[in-house]
N, C-alpha and C positions, 0 to 999 in steps of 0.2 A: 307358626310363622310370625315373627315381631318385623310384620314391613313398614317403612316410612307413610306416611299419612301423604296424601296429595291433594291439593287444591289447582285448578287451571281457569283462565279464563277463556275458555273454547267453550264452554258452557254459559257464558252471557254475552248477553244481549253487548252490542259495541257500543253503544252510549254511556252503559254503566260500567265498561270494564276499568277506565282509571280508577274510579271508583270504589271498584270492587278488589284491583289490585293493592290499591293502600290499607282495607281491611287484612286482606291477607297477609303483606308484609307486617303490620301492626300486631294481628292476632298471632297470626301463626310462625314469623319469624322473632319476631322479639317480645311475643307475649305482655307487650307492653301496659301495666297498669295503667286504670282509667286514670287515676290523679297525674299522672305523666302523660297520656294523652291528652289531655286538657292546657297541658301546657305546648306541644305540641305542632307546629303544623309542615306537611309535609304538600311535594308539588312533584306531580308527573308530567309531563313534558312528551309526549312520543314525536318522531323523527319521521324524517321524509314524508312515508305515505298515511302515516297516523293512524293506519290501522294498529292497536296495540296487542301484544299476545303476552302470555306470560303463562310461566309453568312453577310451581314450588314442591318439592317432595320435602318433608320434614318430622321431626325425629328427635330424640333424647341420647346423648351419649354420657350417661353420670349425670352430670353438673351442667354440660356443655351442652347448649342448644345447635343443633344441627341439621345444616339444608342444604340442598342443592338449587338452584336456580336458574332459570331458563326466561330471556325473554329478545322482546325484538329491541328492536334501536331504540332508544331515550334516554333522558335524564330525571333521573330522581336526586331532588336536594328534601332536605329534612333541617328545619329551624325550632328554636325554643327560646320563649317567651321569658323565660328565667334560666340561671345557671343551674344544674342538678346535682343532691349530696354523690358525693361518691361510690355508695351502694347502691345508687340507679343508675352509673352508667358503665354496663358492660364493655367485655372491648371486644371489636367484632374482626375476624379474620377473613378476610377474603380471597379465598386461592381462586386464580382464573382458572378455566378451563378452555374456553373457545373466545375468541372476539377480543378486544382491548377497551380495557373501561378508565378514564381520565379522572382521577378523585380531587376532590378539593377540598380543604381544611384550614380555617384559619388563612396562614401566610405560607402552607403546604399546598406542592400539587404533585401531583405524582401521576405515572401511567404505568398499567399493570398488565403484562402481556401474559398470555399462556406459560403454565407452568411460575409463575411470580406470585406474591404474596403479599397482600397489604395490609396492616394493626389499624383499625380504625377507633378511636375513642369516640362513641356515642354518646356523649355529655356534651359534645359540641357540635353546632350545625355542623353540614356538610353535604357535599352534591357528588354525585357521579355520574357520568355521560360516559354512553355507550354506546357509539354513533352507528356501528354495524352489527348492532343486537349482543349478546354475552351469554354466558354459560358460565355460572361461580359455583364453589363448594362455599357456604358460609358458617361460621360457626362464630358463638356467642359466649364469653367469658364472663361470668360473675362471681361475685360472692370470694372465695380462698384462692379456684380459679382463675379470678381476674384482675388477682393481685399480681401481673407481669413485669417484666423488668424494662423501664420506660427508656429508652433510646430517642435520640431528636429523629434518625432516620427509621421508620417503623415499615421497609419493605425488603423485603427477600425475596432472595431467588433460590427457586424449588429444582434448579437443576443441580448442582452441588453439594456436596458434604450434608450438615444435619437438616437445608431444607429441604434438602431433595426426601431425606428420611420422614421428615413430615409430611411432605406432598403424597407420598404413598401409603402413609399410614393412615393419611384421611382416605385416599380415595381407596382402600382397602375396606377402611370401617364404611363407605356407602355403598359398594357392591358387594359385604360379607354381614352387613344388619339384618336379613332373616335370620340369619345364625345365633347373633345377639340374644343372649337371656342380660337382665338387669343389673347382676354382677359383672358379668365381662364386660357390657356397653360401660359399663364406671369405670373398671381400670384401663379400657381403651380410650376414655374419654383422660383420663389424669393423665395414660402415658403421653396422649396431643400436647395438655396441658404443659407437663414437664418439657418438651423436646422441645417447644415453641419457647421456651424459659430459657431455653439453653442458647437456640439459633438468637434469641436477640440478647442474652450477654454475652455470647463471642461477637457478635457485630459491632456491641459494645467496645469488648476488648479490644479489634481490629483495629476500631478508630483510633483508641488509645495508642495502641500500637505503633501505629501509622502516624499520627501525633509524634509522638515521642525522638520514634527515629526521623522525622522532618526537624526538630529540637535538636536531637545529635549534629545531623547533615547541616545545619544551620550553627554550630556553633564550630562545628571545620571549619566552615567555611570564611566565618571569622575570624576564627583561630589564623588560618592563611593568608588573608587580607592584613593582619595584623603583624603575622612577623614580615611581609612585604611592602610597608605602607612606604618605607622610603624609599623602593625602587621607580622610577620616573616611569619604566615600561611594565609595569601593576595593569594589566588589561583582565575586562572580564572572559575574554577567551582562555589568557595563561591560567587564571581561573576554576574554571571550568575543565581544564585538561589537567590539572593538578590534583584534582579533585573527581576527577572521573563521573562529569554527569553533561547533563546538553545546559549552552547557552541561556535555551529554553527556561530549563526547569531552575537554572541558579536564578534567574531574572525573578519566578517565583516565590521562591522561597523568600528571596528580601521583598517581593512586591504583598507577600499575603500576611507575614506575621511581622515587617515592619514598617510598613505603606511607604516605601520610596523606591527605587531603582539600586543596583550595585554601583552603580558608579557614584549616587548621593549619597550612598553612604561610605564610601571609599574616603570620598570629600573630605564628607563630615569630620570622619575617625583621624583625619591628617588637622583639618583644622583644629580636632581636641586636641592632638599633641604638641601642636606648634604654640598654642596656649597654655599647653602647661612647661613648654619650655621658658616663655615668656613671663611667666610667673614666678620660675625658678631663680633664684639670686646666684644659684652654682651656674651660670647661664648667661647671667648677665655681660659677659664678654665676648660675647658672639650677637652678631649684625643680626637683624633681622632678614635679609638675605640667605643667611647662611642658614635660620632655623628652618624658613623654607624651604630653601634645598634638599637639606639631608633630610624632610616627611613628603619628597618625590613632588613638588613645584618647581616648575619649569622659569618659570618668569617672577619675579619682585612685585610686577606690577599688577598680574593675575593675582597673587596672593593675595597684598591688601584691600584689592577691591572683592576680592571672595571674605578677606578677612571681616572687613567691614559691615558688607549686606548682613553675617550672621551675628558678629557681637555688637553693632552699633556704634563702632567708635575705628579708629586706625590701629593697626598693631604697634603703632609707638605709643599712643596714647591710651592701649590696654595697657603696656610694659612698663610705664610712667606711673597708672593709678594701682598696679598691683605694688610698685613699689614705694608706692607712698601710704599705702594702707599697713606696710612691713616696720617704716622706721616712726610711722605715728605712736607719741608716747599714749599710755591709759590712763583715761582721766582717777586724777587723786581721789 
């Protein structure tokens, strides 16, 4: 029988059990070399009633270090004194199982509910609170392993498509590890490997995806704005119903990837054109009245005072210095 190893604190004393919990997590969770413990320090925290309990079963699958864990309410954060090379910092998996654990990273926070999955890089501090006790599977990626495909968003959900496939493929290899000889634990430990490589470059791809076609969706959208600019009644409702999406979401798309409103930029694209009319000498026989009109302004006197606030000068006196910049001879 190849059972997981267990460590608990039910067996000391409650004064020593933080204490004795951080050896654990150190020794037995991430085997952590002394020279990285020394650089090191980590902080327990227990909740409410401070009695602390804690439970670890752990284990080898191949390459990948593997645990499950069990404890009451608290927060454990972990700091370092220096930055670490690369081949010291695993990346740690944490599938929930029971409770909800709050993680913090850098300018990351995330919360991970049953059945969810979070990439932690241990090369950088970081804290997790677990205010109604947890229940994790965790496992440890190093070395060829823990060479993973890096995404800004590093959490999955284990109910769908390939994470659900990994969420059951771990919790398969911890209640089927008696069975475990040395060879199988390795290629169930590389198939984790591999599927966990997959779930985060399609998340990958998603985004791109999702990216892309907001890129599409946003250049209809200007595409439409643009063969409309002269119409006076150009609303973002006609819009949006031309284009088949909510109010809502057109408001977005110009608010996330060009920081103004659809209507500043309706503006805007009327004021480029009424300037490049002005600039134009095939043009020069049409009022300023009239270029405003036909890029959908209502009023003369809306125009120049819009005109102004963005180019700094009157629209007579853009159409005056672009034409004196045209009939200026070059110097000899």
């Amino acid at each position: 029988m190849n059972n997981l190893a267990c460590v608990s604190t039910d067996q000391v004393v409650r004064s020593d059990r933080l204490m004795k919990w951080k050896e654990f997590m150190s020794d037995h969770l991430g085997r952590t070399p002394e020279y990285i413990k020394r650089l090191e320090s980590t902080n327990i925290d227990p909740l409410h009633n401070g009695n602390f309990q804690g439970r670890l079963e752990y284990g080898d699958l191949g390459q990948l270090r593997f645990c499950r864990m069990t404890a009451s309410a608290h927060r454990y954060s972990r700091h370092l004194s220096k930055a670490l090379d690369v081949v010291d910092t695993p990346r740690m998996l944490i599938l929930q199982i029971a409770g909800v654990s709050h993680f913090e990273q850098g300018q990351q926070n995330s919360s991970v509910a049953p059945d969810e999955m979070l990439l932690v890089d241990c090369g950088k501090p970081f804290s997790v609170t677990s205010t109604q006790g947890c229940e994790h599977f965790i496992l440890l990626f190093q070395g060829p392993a823990g060479q993973l495909t890096q995404t800004g968003d590093m959490h999955l959900n284990g109910r769908n498509g390939l994470g659900r496939m990994l969420m059951h493929l771990i919790s398969d290899a911890y209640h089927q590890y008696p069975l475990l000889n040395s060879q199988s634990a390795g290629l169930i430990g590389d198939s984790i490997a591999g599927l966990l490589n997959n779930a985060l470059k399609n998340k990958q791809d998603e985004k791109q995806l999702d990216h892309d076609f907001r890129f599409f969706k946003q250049n209809r959208l200007k595409a439409y704005i643009e063969r409309h600019l002269a119409d006076r009644d150009l609303s973002i409702e006609r819009i949006a119903n031309a284009e088949q999406c909510s109010v809502r979401s057109l408001h977005r798309a110009f608010q996330d990837e060009l920081g103004c409103s659809v209507s500043e930029y309706i503006w805007q694209r009327r004021l480029s054109r009424c300037a490049e009319d002005l600039r134009n000498h095939d043009q020069a026989h049409r009022s300023l009245t009239e270029i405003a009109y036909a890029w959908g302004y209502g009023s003369s006197s809306h125009f120049s005072r819009h005109f102004k606030s963005t180019f700094g000068m009157s629209p007579r006196l853009f159409r005056e210095t672009a034409s004196d910049a045209r009939v200026k001879p070059s110097a000899a």
